[in-house]
TIBADO-377521 format. One line per field, with one value per residue (C-alpha): residue number from 1; y, z, x negated. Coordinates in Angstrom, 2 decimals. Layout:
N
num: [NUM / ...]
c2: [Y / ...]
c3: [Z / ...]
c1: [X / ...]
//
This chain:
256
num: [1 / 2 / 3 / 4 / 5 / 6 / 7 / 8 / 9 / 10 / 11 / 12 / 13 / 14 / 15 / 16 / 17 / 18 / 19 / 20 / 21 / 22 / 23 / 24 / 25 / 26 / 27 / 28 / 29 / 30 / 31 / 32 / 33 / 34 / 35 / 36 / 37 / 38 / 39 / 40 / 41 / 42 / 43 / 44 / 45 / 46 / 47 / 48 / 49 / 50 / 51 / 52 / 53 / 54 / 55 / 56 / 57 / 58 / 59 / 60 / 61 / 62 / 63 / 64 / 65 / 66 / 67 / 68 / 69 / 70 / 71 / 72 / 73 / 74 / 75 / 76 / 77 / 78 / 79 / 80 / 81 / 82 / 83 / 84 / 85 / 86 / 87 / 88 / 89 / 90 / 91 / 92 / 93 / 94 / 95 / 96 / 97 / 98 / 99 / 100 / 101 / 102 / 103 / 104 / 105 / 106 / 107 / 108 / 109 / 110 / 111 / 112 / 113 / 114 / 115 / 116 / 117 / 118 / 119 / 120 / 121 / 122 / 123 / 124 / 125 / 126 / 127 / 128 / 129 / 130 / 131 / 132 / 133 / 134 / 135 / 136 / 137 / 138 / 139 / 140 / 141 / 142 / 143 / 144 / 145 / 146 / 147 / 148 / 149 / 150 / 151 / 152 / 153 / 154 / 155 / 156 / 157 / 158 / 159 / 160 / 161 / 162 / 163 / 164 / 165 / 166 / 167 / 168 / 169 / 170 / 171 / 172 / 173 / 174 / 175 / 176 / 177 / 178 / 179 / 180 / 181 / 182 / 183 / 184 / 185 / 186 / 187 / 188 / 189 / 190 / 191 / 192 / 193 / 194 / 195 / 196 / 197 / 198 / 199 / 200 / 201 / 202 / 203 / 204 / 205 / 206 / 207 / 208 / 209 / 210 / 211 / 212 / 213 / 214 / 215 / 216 / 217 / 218 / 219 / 220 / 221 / 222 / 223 / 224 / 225 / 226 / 227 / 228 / 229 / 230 / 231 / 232 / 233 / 234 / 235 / 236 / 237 / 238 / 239 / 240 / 241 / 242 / 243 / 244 / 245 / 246 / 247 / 248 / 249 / 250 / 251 / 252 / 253 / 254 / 255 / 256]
c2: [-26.43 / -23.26 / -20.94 / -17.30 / -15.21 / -11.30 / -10.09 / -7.75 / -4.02 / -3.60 / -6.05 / -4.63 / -2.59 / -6.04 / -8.87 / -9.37 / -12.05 / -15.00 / -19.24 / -22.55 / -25.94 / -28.94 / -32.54 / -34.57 / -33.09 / -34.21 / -35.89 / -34.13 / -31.13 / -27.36 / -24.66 / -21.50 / -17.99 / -15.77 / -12.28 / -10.89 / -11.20 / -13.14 / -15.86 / -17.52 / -21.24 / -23.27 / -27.20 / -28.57 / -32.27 / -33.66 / -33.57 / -31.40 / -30.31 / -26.56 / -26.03 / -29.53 / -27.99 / -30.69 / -28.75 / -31.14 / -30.13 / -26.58 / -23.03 / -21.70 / -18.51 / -18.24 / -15.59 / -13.73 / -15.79 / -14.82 / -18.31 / -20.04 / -23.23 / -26.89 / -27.63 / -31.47 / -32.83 / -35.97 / -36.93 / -37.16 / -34.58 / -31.53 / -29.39 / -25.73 / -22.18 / -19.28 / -15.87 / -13.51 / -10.46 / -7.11 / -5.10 / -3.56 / -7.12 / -8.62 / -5.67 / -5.82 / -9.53 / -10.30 / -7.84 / -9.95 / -8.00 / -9.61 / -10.18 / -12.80 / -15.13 / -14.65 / -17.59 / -19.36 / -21.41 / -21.74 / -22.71 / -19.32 / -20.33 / -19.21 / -15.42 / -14.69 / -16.86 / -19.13 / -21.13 / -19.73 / -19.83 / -23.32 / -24.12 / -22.06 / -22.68 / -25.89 / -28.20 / -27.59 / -29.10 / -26.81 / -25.97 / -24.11 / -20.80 / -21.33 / -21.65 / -18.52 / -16.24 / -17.44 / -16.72 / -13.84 / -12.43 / -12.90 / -11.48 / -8.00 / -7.92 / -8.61 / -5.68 / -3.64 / -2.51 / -1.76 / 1.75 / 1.10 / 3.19 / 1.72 / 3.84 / 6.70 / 6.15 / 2.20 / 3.13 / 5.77 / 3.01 / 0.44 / 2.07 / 2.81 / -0.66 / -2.09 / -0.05 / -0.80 / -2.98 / -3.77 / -3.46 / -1.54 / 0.56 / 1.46 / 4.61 / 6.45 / 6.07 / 7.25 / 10.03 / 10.74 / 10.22 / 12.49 / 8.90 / 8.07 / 5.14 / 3.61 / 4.85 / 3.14 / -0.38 / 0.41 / 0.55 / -2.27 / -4.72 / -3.24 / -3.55 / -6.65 / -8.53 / -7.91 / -5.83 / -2.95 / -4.36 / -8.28 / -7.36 / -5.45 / -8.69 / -10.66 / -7.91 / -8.50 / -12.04 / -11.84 / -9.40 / -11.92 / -14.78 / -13.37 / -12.17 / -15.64 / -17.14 / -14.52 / -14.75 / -18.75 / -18.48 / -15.28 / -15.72 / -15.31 / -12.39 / -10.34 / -10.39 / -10.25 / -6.98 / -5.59 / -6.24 / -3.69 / -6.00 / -4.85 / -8.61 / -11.86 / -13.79 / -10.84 / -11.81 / -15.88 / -15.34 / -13.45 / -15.47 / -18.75 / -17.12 / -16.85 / -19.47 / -21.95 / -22.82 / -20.85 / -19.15 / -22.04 / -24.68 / -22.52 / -22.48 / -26.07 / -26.39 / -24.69 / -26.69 / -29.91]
c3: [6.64 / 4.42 / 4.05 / 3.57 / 1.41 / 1.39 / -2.05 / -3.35 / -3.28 / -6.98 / -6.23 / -2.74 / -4.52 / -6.04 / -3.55 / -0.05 / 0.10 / -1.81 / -0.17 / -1.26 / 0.61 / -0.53 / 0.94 / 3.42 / 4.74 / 6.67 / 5.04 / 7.08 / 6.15 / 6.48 / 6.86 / 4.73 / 6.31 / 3.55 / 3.28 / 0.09 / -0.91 / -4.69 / -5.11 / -7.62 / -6.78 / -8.70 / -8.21 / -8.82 / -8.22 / -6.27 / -6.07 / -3.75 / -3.82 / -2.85 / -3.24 / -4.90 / -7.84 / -7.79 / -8.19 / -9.80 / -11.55 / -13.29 / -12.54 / -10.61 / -9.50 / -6.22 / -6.69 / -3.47 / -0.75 / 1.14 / 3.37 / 5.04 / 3.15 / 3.68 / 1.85 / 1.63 / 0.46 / -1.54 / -1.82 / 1.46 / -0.34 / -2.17 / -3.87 / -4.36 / -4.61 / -4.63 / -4.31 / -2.18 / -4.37 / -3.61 / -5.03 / -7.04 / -8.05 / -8.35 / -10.88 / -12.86 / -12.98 / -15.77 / -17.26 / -16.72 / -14.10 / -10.70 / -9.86 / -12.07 / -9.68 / -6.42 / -4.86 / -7.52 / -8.10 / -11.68 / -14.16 / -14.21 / -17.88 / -18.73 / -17.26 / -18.38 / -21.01 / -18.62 / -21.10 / -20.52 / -16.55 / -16.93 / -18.46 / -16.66 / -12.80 / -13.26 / -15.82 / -14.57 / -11.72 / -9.62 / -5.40 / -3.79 / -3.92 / -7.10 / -8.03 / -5.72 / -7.75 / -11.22 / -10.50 / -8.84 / -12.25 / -14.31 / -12.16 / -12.55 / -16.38 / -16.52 / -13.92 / -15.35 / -17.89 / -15.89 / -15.58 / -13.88 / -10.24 / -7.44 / -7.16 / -4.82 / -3.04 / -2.56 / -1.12 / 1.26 / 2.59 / 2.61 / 5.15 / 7.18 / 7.19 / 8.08 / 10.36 / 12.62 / 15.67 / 16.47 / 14.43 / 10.97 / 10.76 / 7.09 / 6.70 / 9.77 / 7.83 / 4.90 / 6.17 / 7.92 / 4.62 / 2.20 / 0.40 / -1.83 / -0.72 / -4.14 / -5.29 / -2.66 / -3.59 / -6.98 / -6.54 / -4.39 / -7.08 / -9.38 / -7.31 / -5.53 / -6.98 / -4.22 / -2.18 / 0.83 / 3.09 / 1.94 / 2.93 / 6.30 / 7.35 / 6.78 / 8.59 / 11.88 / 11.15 / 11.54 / 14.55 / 16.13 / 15.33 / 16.71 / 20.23 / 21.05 / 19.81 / 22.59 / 25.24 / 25.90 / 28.64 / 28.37 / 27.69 / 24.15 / 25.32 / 26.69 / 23.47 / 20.95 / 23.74 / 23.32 / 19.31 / 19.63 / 18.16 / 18.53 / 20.26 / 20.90 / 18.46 / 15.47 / 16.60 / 16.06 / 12.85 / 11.14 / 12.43 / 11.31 / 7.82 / 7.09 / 9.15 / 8.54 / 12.18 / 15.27 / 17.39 / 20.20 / 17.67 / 16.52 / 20.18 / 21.08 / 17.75 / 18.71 / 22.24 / 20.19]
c1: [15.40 / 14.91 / 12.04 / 12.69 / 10.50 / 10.58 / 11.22 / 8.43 / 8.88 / 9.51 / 12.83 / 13.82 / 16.65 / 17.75 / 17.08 / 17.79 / 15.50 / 14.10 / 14.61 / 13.58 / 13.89 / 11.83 / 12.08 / 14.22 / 17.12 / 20.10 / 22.93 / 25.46 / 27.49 / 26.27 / 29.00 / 27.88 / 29.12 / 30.32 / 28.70 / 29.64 / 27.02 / 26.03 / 23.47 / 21.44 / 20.71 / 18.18 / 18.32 / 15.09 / 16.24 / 19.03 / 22.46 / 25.14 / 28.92 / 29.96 / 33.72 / 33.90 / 31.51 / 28.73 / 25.32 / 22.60 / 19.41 / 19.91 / 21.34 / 24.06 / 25.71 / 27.63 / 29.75 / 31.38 / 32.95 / 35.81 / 35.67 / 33.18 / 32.49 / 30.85 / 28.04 / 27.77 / 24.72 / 24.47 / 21.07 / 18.47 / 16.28 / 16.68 / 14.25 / 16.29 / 14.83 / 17.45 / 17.90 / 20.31 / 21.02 / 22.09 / 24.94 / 22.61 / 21.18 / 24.40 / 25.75 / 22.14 / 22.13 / 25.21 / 27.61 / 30.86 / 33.09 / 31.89 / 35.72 / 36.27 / 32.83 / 35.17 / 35.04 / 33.63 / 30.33 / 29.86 / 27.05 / 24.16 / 24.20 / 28.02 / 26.74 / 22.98 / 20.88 / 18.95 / 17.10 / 13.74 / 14.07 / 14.83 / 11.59 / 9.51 / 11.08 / 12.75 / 10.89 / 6.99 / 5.73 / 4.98 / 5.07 / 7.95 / 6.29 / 4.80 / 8.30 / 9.38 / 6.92 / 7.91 / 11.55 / 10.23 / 8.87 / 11.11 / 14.09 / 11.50 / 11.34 / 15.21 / 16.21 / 13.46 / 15.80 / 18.68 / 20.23 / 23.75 / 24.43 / 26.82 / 29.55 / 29.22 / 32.58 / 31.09 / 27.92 / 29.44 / 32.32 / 29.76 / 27.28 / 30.05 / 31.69 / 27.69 / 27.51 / 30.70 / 30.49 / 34.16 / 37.42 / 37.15 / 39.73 / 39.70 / 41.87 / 40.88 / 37.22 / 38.24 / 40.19 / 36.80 / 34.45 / 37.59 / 37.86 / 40.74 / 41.51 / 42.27 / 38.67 / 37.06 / 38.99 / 38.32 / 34.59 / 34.00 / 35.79 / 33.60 / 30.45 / 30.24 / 33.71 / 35.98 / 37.98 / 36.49 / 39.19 / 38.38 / 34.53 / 35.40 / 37.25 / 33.98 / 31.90 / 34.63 / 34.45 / 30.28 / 30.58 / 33.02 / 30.76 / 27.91 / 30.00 / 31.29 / 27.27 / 26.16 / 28.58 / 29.20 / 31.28 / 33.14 / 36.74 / 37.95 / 40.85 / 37.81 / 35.53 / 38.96 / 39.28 / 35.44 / 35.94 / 39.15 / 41.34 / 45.31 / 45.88 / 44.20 / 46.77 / 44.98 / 41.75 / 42.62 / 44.45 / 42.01 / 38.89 / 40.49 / 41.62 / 37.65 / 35.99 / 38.82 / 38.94 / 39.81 / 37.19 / 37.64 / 36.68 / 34.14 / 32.92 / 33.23 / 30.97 / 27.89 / 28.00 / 27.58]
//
């Protein structure tokens, strides 16, 4: 359904990765992981609802998720290219404080002038990559004058919370790092718009995810055990706060 492009090297510090999708697409619902990480979203024609914000032709920013969400889709065909941005990106991208796009999905317009990306990326006629490359360009000359730096306590925590294959246990890293604790928070609001404990539950949440993906038939008290968790009913309650449904339903879904 969606093409990934690899950003160029000038954008690597900024971009995780470029996307479009062009043509006919299912009608039925997509559930959308939450990362942390912020998007840009460009709807070239077509119509779709994220967290009942209906997303027609224009610009949008996706700020950070702390829930996985359904994308429902409107029209049979979309034409959308986006970007994934980095911390870096995300911080570079608007000055607003990144807190205040939690959860939200709002017009790009109300954060950065968009005027002149709408004509040149949305208005022409032009391929998918075409498009790609023009968004591409213009995301260069706008971080070309940037000069902020990511906190030092957030990229320390972060590489360590990456980094972790079972249960995050924040304080014992800190202790580990000499992190104030309250610095660390601090930093990761400012950064990427919420919390270092809020984005350590989503890195469980994608480790669990990817255990029960992996191991089909391997009872949900052993991998909840492997993962570290303190009990199985910890495990359930903290998968479900994120994915909105428990890690058996989540199960019973990928069989279908």
């Amino acid at each position: 359904m969606y093409s990934i492009i690899t950003p160029p090297p000038a954008l690597a510090p900024y971009i995780i990765n470029f996307w479009y999708t062009s043509g006919p697409l299912s009608t039925q619902e997509q559930a959308i992981h939450s990362d942390g990480c912020i998007s840009i979203l460009l709807v070239i024609s077509g119509e779709s609802v994220i967290n009942d914000v209906s997303m027609q032709v224009g610009g949008f920013l996706i700020g950070p998720q702390t829930t996985s969400h359904l994308w429902h889709f409107k029209s049979s065909a979309l034409s959308m290219v986006g970007a994934r941005l980095t911390p870096l990106g995300a911080k570079h991208l608007t000055n607003i404080p990144l807190k205040y796009i939690k959860n939200q999905c709002i017009q790009l317009q109300e954060v950065i002038n968009f005027s002149a990306l709408r004509t040149k990326v949305i208005s022409p006629k032009l391929a998918p990559l075409q498009r790609v490359y023009v968004l591409s360009r213009w995301l260069e000359h706008h971080f070309s004058q940037a000069h902020y730096q990511l906190p030092s306590a957030f990229s320390s925590a972060l590489i360590q919370i990456d980094t972790q294959p079972r249960s995050i246990k924040l304080a014992q890293m800190y202790d580990t790092l000499g992190l104030n604790s309250r610095r660390v928070e601090r930093a990761f609001i400012e950064a990427i718009g919420i919390s270092a404990k809020e984005y350590a539950t989503l890195v469980e949440v994608f480790n669990s995810r990817n255990a029960i993906k992996q191991n089909p038939n391997k009872p949900l008290t052993d991998i909840a055990y492997e993962l570290e968790y303190v009990d199985q009913s910890h495990f359930i309650r903290q998968f479900k706060k994120v994915m909105q449904i428990t890690p058996k339903q989540y199960r019973a879904r990928l069989a279908t």
